[in-house]
BAZADO-554555 format. One record per residue (C-alpha): y, z, x; chain; residue number from 1. Coordinates in Angstrom, 3 decimals, padded with zeros to 6 digits. Layout:
BEGIN
> y; z; x; cadena; num
> Y; Z; X; A; NUM
...
END
This chain:
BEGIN
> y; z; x; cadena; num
> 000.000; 000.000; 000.000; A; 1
> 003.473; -001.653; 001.115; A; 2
> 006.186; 001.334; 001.290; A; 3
> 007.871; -000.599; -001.568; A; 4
> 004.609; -000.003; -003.455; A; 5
> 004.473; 003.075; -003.036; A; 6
> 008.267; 003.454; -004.272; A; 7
> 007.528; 001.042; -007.238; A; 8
> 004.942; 003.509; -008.067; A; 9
> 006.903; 007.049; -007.787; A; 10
> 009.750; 005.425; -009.108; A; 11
> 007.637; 004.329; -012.707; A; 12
> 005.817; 007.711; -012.615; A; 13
> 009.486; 009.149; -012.413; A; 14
> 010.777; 007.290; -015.163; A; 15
> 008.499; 008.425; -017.313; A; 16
> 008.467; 011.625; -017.105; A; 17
> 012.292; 011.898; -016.945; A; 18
> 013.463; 009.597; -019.545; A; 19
> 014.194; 010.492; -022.579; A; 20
> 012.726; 008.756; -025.663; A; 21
> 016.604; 008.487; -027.342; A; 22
> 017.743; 006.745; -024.353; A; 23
> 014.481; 004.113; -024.416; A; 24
> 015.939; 001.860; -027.534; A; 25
> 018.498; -000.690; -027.324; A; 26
> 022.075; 000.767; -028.233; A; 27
> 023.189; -000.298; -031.301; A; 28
> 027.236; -000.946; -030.559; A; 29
> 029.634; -000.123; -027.663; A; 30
> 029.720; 003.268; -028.971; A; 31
> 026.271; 004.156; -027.931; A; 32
> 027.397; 003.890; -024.581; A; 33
> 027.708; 006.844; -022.096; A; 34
> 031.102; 006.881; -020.306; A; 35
> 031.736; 010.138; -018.762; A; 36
> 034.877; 011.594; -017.778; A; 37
> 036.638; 015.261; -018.064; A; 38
> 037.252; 014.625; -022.145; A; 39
> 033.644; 012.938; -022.502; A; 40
> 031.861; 014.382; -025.341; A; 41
> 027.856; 013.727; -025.089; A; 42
> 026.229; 011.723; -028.297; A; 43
> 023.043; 014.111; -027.426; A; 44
> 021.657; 016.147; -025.726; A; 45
> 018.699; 013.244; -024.207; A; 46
> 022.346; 011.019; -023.377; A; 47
> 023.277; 014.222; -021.276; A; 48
> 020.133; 015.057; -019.635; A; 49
> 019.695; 011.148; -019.018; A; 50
> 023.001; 011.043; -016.971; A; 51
> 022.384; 014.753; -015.182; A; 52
> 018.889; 013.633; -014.164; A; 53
> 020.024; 010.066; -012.734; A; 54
> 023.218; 011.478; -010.982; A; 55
> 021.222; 014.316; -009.220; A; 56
> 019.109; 010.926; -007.783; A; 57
> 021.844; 009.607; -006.858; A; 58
> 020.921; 006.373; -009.369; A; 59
> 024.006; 005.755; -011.025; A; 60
> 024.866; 004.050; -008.021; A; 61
> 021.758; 003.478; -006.311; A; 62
> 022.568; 001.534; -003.219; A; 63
> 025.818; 003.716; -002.531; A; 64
> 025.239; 005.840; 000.441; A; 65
> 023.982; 009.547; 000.029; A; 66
> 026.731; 011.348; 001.501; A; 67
> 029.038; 009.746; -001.453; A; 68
> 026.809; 010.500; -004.392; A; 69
> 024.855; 007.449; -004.218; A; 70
> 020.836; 006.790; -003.761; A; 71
> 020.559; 005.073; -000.449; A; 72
> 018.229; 002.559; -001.533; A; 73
> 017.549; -000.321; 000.432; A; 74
> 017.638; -004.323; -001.627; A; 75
> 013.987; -004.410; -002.700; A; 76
> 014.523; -000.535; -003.909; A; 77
> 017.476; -000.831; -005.675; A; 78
> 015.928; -004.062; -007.041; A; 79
> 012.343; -002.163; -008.106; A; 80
> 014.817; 000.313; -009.751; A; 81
> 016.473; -001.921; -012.156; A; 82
> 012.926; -004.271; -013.289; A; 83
> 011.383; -000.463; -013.636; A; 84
> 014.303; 000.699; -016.073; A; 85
> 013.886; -002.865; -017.782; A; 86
> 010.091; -002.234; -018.003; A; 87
> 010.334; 000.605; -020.384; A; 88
> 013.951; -000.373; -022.073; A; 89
> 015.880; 002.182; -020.651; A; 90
> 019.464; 002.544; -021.174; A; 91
> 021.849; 002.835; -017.826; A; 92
> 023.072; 006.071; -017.981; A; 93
> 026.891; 005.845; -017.305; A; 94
> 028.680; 002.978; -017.639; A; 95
> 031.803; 003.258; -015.564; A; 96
> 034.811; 000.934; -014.092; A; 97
> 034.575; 003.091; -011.352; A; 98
> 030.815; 002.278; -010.182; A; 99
> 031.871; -001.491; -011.075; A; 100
> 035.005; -002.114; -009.892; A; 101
> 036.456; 000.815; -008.134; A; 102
> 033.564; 002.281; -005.879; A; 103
> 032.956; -000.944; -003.697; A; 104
> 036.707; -000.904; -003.243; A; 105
> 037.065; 002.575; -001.823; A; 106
> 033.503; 002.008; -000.005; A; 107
> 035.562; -000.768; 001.789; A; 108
> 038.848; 000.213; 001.867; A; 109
> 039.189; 003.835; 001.556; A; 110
> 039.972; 006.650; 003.902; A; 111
> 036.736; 008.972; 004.594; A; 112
> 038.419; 011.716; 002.394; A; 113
> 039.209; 009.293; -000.304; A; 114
> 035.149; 008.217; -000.273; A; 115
> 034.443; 011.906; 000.116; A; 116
> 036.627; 012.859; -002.795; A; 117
> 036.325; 010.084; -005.267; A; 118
> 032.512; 008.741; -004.933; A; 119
> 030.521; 011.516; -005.679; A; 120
> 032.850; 012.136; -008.553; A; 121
> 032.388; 008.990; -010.307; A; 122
> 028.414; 008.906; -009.400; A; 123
> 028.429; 012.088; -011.291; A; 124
> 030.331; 010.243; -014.585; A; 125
> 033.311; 013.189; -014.316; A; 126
> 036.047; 010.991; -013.702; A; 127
> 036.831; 008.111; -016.284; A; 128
> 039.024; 005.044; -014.915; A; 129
> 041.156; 002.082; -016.356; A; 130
> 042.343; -000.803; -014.077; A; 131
> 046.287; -001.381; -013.978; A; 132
> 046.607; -004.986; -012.955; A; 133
> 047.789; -007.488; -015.789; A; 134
> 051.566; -007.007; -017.106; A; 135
> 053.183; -008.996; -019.883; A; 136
> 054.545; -011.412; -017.398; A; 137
> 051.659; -011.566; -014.746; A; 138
> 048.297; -012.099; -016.272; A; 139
> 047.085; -015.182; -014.846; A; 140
> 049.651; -015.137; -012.200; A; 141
> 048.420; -011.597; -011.069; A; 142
> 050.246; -010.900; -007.786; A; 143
> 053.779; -011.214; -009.951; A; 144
> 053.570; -007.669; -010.941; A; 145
> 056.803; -005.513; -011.316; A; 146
> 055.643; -002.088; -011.633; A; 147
> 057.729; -000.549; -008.844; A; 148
> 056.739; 002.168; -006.534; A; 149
> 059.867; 003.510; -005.198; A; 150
> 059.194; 005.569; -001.861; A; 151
> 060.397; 009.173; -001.778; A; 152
> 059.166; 010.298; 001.208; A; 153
> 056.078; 011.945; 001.005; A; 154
> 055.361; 010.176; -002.402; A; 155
> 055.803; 007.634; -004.327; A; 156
> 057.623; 007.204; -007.945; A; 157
> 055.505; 004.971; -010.098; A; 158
> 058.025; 003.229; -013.258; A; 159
> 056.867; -000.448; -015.311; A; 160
> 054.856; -001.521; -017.372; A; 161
> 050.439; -002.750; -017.491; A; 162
> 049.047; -004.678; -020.317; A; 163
> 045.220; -005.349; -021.610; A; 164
> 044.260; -001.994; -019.846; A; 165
> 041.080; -001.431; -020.706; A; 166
> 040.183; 002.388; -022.671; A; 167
> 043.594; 003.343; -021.250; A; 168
> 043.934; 006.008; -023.623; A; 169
> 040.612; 008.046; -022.773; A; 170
> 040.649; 007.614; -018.918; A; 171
> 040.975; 010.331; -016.500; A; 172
> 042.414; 008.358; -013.740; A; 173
> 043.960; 004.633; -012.892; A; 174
> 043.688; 002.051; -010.325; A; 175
> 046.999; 000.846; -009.746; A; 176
> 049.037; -002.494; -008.510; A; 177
> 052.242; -001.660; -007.468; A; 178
> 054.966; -003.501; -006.016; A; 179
> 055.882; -001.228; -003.029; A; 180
> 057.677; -003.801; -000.771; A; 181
> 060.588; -005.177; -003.379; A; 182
> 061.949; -007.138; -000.528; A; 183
> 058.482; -008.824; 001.003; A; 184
> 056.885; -011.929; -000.514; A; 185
> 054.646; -012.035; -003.850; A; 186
> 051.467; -011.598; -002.245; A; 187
> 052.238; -008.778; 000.763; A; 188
> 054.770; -006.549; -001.137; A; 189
> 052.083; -005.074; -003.352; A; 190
> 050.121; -001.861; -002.816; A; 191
> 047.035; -000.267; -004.142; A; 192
> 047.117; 003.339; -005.303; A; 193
> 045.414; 005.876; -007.792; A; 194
> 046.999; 008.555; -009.888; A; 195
> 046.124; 010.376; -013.007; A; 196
> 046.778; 009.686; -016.373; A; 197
> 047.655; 012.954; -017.225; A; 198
> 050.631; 012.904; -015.035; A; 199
> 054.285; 013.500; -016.976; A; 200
> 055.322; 009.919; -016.985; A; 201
> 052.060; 008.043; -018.441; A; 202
> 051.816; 007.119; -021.985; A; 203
> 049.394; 004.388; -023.916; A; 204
> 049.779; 002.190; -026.317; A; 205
> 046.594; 000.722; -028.280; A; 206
> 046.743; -003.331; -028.836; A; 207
> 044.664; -003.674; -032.093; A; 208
> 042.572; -006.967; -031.999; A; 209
> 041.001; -009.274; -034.287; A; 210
> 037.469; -007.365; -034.198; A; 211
> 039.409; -004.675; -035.464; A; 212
> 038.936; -002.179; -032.795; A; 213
> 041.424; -001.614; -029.803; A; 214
> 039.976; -000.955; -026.161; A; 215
> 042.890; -002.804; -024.640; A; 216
> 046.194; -000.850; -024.454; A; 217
> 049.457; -001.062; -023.303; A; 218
> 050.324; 001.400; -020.256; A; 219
> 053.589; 002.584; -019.808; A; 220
> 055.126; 004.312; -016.362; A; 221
> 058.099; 006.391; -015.590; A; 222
> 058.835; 008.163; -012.789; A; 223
> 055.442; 008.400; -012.021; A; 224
> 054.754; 010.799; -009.645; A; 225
> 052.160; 009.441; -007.144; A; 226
> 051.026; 011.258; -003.628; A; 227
> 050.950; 008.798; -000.515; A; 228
> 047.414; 010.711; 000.080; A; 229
> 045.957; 008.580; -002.839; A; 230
> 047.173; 005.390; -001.239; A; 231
> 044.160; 003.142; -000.721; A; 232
> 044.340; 000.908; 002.707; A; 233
> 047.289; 000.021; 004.080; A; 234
> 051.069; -000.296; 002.432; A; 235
> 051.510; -003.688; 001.341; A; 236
> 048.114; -004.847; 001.870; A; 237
> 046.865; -004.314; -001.949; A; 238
> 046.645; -007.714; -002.744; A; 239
> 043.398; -008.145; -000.380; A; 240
> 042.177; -004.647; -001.998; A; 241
> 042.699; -006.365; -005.650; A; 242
> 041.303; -009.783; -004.621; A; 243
> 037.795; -008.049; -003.678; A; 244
> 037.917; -005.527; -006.492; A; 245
> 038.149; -008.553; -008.445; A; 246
> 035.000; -009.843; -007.217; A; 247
> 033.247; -006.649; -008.287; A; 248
> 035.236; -007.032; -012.055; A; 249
> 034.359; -010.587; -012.501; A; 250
> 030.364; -010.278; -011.599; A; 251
> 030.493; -007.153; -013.915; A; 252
> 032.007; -009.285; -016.658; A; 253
> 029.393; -012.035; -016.127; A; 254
> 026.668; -009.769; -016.663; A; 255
> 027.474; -009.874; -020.461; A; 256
> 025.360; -012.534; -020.532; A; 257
> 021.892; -010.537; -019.373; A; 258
> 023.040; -008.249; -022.703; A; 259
> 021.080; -005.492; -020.787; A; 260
> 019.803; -001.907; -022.830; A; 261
> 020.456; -003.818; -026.298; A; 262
> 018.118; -005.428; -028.535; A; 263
> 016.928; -008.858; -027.602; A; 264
> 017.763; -012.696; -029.936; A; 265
> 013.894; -013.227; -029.821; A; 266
> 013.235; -009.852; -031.197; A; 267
> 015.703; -010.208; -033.530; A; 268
> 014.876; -013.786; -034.591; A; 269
> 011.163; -013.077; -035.052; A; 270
> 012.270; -010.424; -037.712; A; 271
> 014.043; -012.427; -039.613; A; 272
> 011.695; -015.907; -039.749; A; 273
> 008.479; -014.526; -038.972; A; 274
> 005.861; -016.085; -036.736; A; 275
> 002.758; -018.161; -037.651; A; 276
> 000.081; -018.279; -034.121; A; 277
> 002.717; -016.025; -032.474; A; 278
> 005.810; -019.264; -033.052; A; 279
> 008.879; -018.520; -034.453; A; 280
> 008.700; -020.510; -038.303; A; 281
> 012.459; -022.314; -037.582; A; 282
> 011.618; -024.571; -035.236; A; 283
> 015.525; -026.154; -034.845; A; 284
> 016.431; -022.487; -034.012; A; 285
> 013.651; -021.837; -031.960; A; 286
> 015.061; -024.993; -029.774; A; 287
> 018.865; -023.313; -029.354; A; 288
> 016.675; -019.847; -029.019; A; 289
> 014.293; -021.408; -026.072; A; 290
> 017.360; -023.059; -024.475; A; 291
> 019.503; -020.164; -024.316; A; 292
> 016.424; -017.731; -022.681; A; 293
> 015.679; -020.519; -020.324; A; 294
> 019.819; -020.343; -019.226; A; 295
> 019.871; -016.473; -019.014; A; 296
> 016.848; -016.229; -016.892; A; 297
> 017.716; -018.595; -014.300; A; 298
> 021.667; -016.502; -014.654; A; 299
> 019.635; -013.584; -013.930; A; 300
> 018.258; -015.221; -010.833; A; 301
> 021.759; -016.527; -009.469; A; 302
> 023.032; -012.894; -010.032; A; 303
> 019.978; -011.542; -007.834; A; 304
> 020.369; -014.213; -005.420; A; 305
> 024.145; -013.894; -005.098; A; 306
> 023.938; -009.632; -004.457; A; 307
> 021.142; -010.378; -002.068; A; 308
> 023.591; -012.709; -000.192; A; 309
> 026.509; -009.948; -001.008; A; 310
> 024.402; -007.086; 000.700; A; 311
> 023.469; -009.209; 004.017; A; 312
> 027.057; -009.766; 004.539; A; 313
> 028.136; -012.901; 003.022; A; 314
> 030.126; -012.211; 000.798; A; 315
> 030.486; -013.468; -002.866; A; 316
> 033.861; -014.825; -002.662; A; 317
> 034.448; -017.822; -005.567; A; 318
> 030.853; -017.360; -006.433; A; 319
> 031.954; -014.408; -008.574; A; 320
> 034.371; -017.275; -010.249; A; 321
> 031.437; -019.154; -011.465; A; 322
> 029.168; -015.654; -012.497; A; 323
> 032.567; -014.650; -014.687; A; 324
> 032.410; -017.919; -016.031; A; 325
> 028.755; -018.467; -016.750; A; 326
> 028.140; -014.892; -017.989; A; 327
> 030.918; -014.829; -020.698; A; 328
> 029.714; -018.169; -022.164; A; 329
> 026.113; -017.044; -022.523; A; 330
> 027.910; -014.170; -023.983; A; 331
> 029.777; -016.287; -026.350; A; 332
> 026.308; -018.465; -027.255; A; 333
> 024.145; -014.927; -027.754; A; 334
> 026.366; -013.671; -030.754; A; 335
> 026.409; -017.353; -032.212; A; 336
> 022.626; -017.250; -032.456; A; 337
> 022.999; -013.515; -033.573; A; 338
> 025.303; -014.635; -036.710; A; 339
> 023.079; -017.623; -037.367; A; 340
> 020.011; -015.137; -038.187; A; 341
> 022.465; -012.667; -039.831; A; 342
> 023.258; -015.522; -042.071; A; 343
> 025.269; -014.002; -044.854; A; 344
> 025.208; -010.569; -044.044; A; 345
> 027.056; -011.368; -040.622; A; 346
> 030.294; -012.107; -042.444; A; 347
> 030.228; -008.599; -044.298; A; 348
> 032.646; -006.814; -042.891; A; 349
> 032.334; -003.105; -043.939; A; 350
> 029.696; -001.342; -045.692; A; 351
> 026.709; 000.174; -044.840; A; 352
> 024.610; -003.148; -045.394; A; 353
> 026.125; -004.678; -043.025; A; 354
> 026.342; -001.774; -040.239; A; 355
> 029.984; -001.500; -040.632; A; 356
> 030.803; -005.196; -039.753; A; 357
> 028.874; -004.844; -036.319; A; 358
> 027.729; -008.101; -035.774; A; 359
> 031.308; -010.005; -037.039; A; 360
> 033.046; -007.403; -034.847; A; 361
> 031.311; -007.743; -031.695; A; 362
> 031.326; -012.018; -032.207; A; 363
> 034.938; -012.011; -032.783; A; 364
> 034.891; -009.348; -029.639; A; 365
> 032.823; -012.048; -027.378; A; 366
> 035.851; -014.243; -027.594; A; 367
> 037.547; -012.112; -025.005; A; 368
> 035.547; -012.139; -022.894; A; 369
> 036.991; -015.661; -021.691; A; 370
> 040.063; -014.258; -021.208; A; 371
> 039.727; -010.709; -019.711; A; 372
> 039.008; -010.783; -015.803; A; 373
> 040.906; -013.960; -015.572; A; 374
> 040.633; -017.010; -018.037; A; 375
> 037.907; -019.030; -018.081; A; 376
> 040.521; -021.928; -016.904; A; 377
> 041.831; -019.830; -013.854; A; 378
> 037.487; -019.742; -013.404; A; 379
> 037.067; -023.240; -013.367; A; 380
> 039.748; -024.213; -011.274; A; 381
> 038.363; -021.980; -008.701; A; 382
> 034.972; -023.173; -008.712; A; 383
> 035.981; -027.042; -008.363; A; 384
> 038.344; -026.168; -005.553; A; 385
> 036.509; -023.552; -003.662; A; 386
> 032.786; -024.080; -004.526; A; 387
> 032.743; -027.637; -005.580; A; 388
> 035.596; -028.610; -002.863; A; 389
> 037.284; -031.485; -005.275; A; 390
> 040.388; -032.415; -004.853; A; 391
> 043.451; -030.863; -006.075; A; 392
END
């Protein structure tokens, strides 16, 4: 036995015995999610012990080092994890910008104390973040940002304005662009910092959207007061720190289209038309049905292949242009096929029938997703210049 075998095996016999039964079925909306954070209030007891058990592993983040809260598995580990948790359904057990978008950041960029401070924290799920990046006039156009941090000494004081900032108004903590160098260009006056929400100065806004719910806000800022201890890298030099926190954000994105811990379009299709010698009875649907699987398990390859690459040192670069991309349309095409067996029911809106308007809510929801991260026409252009090498 290979050592890997021999993890594959303690790992499943770990699993099972640690997983709770709750946390073993799909989740049913967004809300089923686990978040953490200081204000976090547990669904269950089996969602708590799920997260206490994993973060004493260190398998929140699995291939983050020990000393910062994370596993310290190796590829094929961290690999065996994730098909293991598949195996038996499980559901991941925090779901945080922070392991996403903000961890690889600091693990590049940060100061030791900064990685020592932060990264255990978030492992742990008790520090909730939102990402201040996009303002009303620099969405697309990121690196115009006006959010001004004016230097005061040993601080910083934080005043503007962020827009589409994701759960805003139940984070713990932000991820800042700020604009720290008013006299440098666009690109090298900009600096990366972190600061709490709870500081006197912060206030949110919800932006209600056409699902109905509202997990973008507007973020307001004045006279923010910011340490120049929780200054990540160096002064000025944010826009390289956003660039590959970007990265991170746009493969995170992408993986919409695996639709990991919820129920699966074949399950849900076979419920609703039945099977005669184990074949779905709609054989036009079972065409779209077969065509979409075949496209999200070859995505599910590219995304393997591509961390593989990322964790030998290459890099993902653009690639992460074309995951974004891909992801969010098989996104898109997975709660088309969902409304198609709904049928009728899908349009309901309210009402206990239709699960509170679930499935029309999270379709009209999908639609964003080719917008948030950067739009899926900021995607393309990247690809065909930077993947695909065409000509301007």
């Amino acid at each position: 036995m290979t050592n890997l075998d021999a993890f594959k095996s303690e790992t499943r016999a770990w699993l099972e015995e640690n997983c709770p039964l709750e946390m073993r079925v799909p989740m049913g909306s967004d809300d089923d999610a686990c978040w953490g954070g200081r204000d976090w209030i547990f669904q269950s007891e089996d969602q708590k012990k799920w997260l206490e058990v994993m973060a004493n592993k260190g398998w929140t983040a699995p291939a983050w080092p020990r000393e910062y809260g994370g596993g310290g598995l190796n590829k094929g580990e961290a690999k065996t994890l994730i098909k293991e948790m598949r195996r038996i359904g499980a559901r991941p057990p925090l779901v945080s910008f922070g392991i996403w978008m903000l961890g690889p950041a600091l693990l590049k960029f940060g100061s030791e104390a900064q990685k020592k401070d932060y990264l255990p924290k978030i492992t742990r799920g008790e520090i909730r973040w939102c990402q201040g990046y996009s303002e009303p006039g620099a969405g697309s156009d990121l690196a115009n940002i006006q959010t001004k941090a004016i230097d005061k000494g040993d601080h910083f004081l934080v005043s503007g304005q962020k827009i589409w900032t994701s759960y805003a108004d139940h984070a713990d903590w932000i991820f800042c662009l700020v604009r720290s160098e008013p006299d440098a260009s666009k690109h090298t006056g900009i600096s990366f910092i972190l600061f709490d929400m709870a500081s006197t100065g912060v206030s949110t806004k919800p932006i209600k959207l056409i699902s109905g719910s509202s997990p973008f806000c507007e973020t307001f800022f004045e006279n923010v007061f910011v340490p120049k201890a929780q200054l990540v890298g160096e002064r000025g030099k944010g826009w390289t720190i956003a660039k590959y926190l970007l990265t991170h954000e746009r493969e995170m994105i992408g993986e919409l289209g695996l639709s990991e811990g919820q129920e699966s379009v074949s399950e849900m299709a076979i419920e609703a038309y039945g099977t005669k010698n184990n074949v779905l009875n709609d054989p036009m649907f079972r065409s779209e049905l077969a065509r979409h699987e075949v496209n999200v398990a070859a995505f599910d390859l590219t995304m393997e292949r591509v961390k593989a690459e990322t964790k030998a040192g290459q890099g993902t670069g653009a690639t992460s242009a074309m995951l974004k991309y891909f992801g969010t349309e098989l996104n898109k095409e997975r709660m088309e096929l969902i409304m198609q067996i709904e049928g009728v029911n899908a349009l309901e809106w309210e009402g206990e029938n239709a699960d509170e308007g679930q499935v029309a809510k999270q379709w009209l929801r999908s639609r964003g997703n080719s917008i948030e991260g950067g739009t899926t026409e900021v995607q393309l252009n990247i690809i065909a210049k930077h993947i695909l090498s065409l000509p301007s």
